[in-house]
N, C-alpha and C positions, 0 to 999 in steps of 0.2 A: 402797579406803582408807576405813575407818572413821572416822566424827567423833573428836575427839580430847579428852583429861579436859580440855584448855586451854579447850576452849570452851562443856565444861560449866561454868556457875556458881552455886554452893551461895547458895540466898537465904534462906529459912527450915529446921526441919524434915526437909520433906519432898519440897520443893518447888525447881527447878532450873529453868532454863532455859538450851539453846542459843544462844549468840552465833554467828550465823550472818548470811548477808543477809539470811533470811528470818527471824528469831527464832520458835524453838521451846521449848514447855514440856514441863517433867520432873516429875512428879510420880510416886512410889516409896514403895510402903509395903504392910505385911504387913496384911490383910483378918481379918474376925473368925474365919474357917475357917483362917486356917492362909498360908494362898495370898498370896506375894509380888506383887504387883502393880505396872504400868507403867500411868502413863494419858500420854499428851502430849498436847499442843496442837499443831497443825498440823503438814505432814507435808515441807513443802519442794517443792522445785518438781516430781521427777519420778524416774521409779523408781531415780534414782542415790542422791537423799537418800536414799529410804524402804530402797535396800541400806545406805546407812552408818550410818543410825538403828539399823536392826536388828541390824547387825556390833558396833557400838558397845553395844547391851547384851548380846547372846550373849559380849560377850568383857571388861565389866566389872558385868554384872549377870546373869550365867549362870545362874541361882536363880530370877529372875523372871521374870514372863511379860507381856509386853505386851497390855494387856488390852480401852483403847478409844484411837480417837482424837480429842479435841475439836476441830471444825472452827471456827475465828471466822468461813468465807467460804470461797467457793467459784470465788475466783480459782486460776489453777493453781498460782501460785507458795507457795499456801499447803495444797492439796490434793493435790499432784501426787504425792506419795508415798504416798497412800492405796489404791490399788489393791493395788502389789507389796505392801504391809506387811498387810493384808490378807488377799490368797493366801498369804504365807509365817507369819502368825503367825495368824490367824485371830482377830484383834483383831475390835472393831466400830467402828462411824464415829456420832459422836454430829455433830448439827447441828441449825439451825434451818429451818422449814418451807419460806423460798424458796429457802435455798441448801442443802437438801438435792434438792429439784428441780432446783438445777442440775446439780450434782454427777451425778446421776443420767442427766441428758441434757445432757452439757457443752456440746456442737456450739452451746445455743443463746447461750453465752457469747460467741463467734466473731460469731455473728447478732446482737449485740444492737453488740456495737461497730461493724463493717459497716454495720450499718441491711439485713440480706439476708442473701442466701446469699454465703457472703465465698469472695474468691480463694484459694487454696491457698496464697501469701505466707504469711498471718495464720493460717495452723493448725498453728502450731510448738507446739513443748512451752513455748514459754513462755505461751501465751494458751489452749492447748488441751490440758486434763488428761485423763487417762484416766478414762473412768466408773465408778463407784462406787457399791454399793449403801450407803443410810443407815440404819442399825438403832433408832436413838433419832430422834426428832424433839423438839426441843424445842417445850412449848406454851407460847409467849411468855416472858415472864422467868419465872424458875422457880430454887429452892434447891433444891441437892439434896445428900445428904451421902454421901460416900463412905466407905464400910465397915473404916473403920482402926481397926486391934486397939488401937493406944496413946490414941484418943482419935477425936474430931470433928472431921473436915476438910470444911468449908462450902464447894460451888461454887456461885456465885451467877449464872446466865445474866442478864446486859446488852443488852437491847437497842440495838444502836450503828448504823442503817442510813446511807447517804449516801451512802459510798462503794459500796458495792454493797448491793443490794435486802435483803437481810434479815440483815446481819453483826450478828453478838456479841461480845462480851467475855466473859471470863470472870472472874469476882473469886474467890481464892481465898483461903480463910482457915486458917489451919494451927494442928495441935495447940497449937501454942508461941504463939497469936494473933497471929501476925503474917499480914500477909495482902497479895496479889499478885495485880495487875491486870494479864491479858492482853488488850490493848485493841485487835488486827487495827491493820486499816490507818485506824481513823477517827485515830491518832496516829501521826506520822515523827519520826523521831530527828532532833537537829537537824542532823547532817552529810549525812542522808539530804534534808532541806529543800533544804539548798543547793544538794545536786548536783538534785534538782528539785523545781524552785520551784514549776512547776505539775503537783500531785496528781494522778492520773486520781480522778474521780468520776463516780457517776452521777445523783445527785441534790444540788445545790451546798444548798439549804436544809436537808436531812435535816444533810447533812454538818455545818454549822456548828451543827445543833439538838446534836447527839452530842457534838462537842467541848464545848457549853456544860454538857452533861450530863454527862461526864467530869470534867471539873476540878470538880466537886463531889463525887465519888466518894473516898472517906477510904480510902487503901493505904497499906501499907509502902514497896513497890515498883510502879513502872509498867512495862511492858515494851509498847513500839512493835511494831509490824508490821515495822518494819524501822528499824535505828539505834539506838541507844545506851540503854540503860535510867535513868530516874531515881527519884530518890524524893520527887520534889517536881513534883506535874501543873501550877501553875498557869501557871509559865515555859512549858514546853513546847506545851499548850493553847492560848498566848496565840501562838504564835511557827506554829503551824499555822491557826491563824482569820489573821492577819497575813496570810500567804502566800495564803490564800484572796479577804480583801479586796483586799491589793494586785494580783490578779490581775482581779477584777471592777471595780477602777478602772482598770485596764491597756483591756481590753477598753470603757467606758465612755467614755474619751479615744479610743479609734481609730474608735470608730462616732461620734465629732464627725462623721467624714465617710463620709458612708451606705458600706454595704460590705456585698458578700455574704458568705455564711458560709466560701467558699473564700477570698474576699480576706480577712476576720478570719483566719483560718488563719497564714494567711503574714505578714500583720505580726504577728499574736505571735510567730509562731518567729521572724522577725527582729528585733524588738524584744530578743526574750529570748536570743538569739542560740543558737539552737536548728537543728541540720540535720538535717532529719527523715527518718527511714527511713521502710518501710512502716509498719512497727507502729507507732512514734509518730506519722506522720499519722493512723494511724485512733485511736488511746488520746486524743491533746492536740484531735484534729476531733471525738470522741464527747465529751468533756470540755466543749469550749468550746460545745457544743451542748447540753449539761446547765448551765451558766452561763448561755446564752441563755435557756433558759427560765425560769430562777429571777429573771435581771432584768428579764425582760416581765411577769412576775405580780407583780414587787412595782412595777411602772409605773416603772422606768428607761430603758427603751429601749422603742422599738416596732420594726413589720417593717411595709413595702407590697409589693404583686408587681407588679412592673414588668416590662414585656417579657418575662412568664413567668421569672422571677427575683423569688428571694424577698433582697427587701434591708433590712436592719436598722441603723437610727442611734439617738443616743442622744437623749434628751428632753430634757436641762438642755445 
C-alpha cells in the first residue's frame, strides 16, 4: 500500500510534506536541463516506508525521478527507508558529518543507548536501521540552491544538535518566497508532547540551545519530527523547553532523597506513570542520564560513590 494524496500536503510551490508519524518532505520540480526532480526529507522508519514513498511517486509522479534524500538525523525512524529507496531508485543520501557516520555504521546507535554491546531485545527496526552509504556530507551550516528551471529554491542547513549528535534542519525557501522549516526531532507536535512528556535526548543543554535557536528562525511553516505542523514556532518552542524543564524539576525533587540512577529510573516511570518495556528502559535510562549530566555541570545536583554505587542528590 502506497502513501496516499491525503497525507500528502501542498504548502508552498513546490514544496509538500507527508503527514505521517514520522513527517516527511516533498519537494518536486523540473531542473535547468530538463529533469523532473524528487528531493524528500527523511525516509520513515524502514524499508515498508521507503516501498510506499516510492509506489506513491511511480504511481502519482511517474515523470519524476527521485533524486536525493535529506537526512535531519540518523535515528531509524527517520532513516530507515534509506537503503531500499536507494537500491531501487538510486537516489543519494545527503547529511551532516556525525550522522552520516552514523548512518553508515548504525550498530553504533544501539551502543550508544546500551552504554555496550546491547542485547538482541534493542536491535529491532525501530532503534536499528539498515546502513547506508552518504553521498553529500554537509560542512556545517551551509546554503545551497537547488537547480529549478522556474526560479530559486534556497536550502538552508541548521544546525539543531541535542537530541542527537549532529541533527539538522532544513529551512526551505520556495520560488513563490515562502519558506518551510524542517526542524527533526529538536521540535514535537504538541499531541506528540502529551502522549510523551519525556523526549529521548542526548545531550539536555544542546537541546534547549536548538529550541532557543529555532523560535528565532522566521518560516512560513514549521513541520516537527513528529506531530502536527504550525506556522507560528513561538507557542510550540516554548511548550517543548516546558516539557524539558519540567522534567529536570521532576528529577531535582526526587534526588531530595539520594538515589541511584536505577532508582531515579523507576520513580520517574512511576511518577510519570510510565510501564517500561525494554526499549524505553533503555531510551528514558539513556535520557535521564543525559539530564544527569547537564544538571551536575550546571551545579544542581552532585554524585558520591558509596559502596561502589554511584548515588546522586540534589544541592538545594
Amino acid at each position: 500500500m502506497s502513501v496516499t494524496n491525503e497525507q500528502l500536503v501542498n504548502l508552498t510551490a513546490h514544496i509538500s510534506y507527508f503527514k505521517m508519524p514520522t513527517n516527511l518532505g516533498f519537494i518536486q520540480f523540473v531542473d535547468r536541463a530538463g529533469e523532473k526532480c524528487i528531493y524528500i526529507v527523511d525516509s520513515g522508519n524502514d524499508e515498508t516506508n521507503g516501498a510506499r514513498i516510492l509506489d506513491f511517486i511511480r504511481e502519482n509522479f511517474s515523470d519524476y525521478k527521485l533524486k536525493v534524500i535529506l537526512n535531519t538525523h540518523s535515528h531509524a525512524d527517520h532513516c530507515g527507508g534509506n537503503s531500499f529507496l536507494v537500491r531501487n531508485s538510486r537516489c543519494q543520501v545527503w547529511a551532516s558529518k556525525g550522522e552520516a557516520y552514523l548512518m553508515e555504521f548504525p550498530d553504533i546507535e544501539t551502543q550508544l543507548v546500551w552504554g555496550g554491546t546491547p542485547i538482541h531485545d534493542i536491535r529491532s527496526k525501530y532503534l536499528l536501521a539498515e546502513a547506508c552509504k552518504v553521498d553529500r556530507v554537509f560542512d556545517g551550516e551551509e546554503e545551497i540552491e537547488l537547480p529549478c528551471k522556474e526560479g530559486k529554491i534556497s536550502l538552508k542547513v541548521i544546525s539543531l544538535p541535542g537530541h542527537y549528535l549532529d541533527q539538522v534542519g532544513f529551512l526551505l525557501t520556495d520560488t513563490d518566497g515562502k519558506s518551510v522549516l524542517f526542524a527533526g526531532d529538536v521540535l514535537s507536535g504538541r499531541n506528540s508532547i502529551k502522549k510523551h512528556w519525556i523526549q529521548y535526548l542526548l545531550d539536555e543543554t544542546k537541546t534547549k540551545d536548538s529550541l532557543f535557536k529555532i523560535s528565532k528562525i522566521d518560516a512560513d511553516f514549521y513541520i516537527p519530527g513528529h506531530g502536527d505542523i504550525v506556522s507560528e514556532i513561538e507557542g510550540i518552542a516554548e511548550l517543548n523547553l516546558l516539557a524539558i524543564l519540567e522534567t529536570e524539576d521532576m528529577i531535582i525533587d526526587e534526588l531530595k532523597k539520594p538515589k541511584t540512577m536505577e532508582e531515579l529510573l523507576k520513580a520517574v516511570a512511576d511518577r510519570s506513570n510510565i510501564t517500561l518495556k525494554t526499549s524505553q528502559y533503555c531510551l528514558i535510562g539513556s535520557t535521564l542520564r543525559s539530564y544527569l549530566s547537564g544538571l551536575y555541570e550546571a551545579g544542581k545536583i552532585s554524585y558520591v560513590i558509596e559502596e561502589n554505587k554511584m548515588i546522586w542528590k540534589s544541592i538545594y
